[in-house]
C-alpha positions in Angstrom: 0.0 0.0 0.0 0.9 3.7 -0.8 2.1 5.6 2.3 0.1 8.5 1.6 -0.7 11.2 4.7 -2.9 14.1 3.1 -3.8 16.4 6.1 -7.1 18.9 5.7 -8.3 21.2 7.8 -11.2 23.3 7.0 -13.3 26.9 7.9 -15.9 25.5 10.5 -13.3 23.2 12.0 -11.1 25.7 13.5 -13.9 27.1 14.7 -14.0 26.6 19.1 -16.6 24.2 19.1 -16.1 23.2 15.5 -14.9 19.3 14.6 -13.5 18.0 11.6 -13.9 13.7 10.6 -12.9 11.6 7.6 -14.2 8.1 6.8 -13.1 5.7 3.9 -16.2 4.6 2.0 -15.3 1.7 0.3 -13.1 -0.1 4.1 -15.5 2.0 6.6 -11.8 3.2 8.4 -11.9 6.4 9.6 -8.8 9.1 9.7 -6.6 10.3 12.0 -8.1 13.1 13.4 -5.7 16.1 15.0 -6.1 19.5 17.0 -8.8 21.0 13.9 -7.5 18.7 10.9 -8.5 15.0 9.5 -5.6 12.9 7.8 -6.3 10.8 5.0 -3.8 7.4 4.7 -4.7 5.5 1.6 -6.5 6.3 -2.3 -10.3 6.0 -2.8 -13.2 7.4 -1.9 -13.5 9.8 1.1 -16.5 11.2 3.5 -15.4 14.1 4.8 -17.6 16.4 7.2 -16.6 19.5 9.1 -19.3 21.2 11.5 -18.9 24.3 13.7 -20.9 22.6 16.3 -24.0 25.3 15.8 -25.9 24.7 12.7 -23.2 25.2 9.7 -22.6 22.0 8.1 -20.4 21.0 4.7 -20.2 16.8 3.9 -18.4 16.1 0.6 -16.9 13.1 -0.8 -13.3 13.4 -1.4 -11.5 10.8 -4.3 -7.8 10.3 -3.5 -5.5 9.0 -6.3 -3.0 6.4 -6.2 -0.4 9.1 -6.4 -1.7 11.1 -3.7 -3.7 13.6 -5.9 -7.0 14.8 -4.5 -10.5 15.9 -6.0 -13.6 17.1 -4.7 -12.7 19.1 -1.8 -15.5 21.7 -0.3 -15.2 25.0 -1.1 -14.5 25.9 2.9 -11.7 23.2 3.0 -8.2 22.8 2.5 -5.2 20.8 2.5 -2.2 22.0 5.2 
C-alpha cells in the first residue's frame, strides 16, 4: 500500500466548538483526526464532514488517487 498522509483542515473546524472527521467509503476506516485537521492514509473514496458545532454544516466526498492527488474538496476546506 501507498504511504500516503494528506492532512485537511477546514473553515468550520477551526472554529471553538467546531470538529473535523474523515471516513473511507469503500473499508469503513476512519482518519486520524488532529487538533482542527483529519488525515487521509490510503486512495479511494472519502467522506469528509466538518461542522462548527451550531448549525453550519459541509459533507463532501473526497477521491484520492493512487499518487496522492486529491479531488472534490469543499469549497471551505483545504489541504495543510
Amino acid at each position: 500500500m501507498n504511504a500516503i498522509q494528506i492532512t485537511i483542515t477546514g473553515q468550520y473546524a477551526t472554529l471553538s466548538r467546531g470538529r473535523i472527521s474523515a471516513k473511507h467509503v469503500q473499508s469503513g476506516v476512519w482518519g486520524e483526526r488532529g487538533n482542527s485537521t483529519v488525515t487521509l492514509d490510503r486512495p479511494g473514496k472519502w467522506m469528509v464532514s466538518q461542522t462548527d458545532g451550531f448549525n453550519r454544516k459541509e459533507t463532501v466526498y473526497v477521491t484520492v488517487s493512487d499518487d496522492g492527488e486529491i479531488s472534490g474538496l469543499g469549497s471551505r476546506m483545504e489541504v495543510v
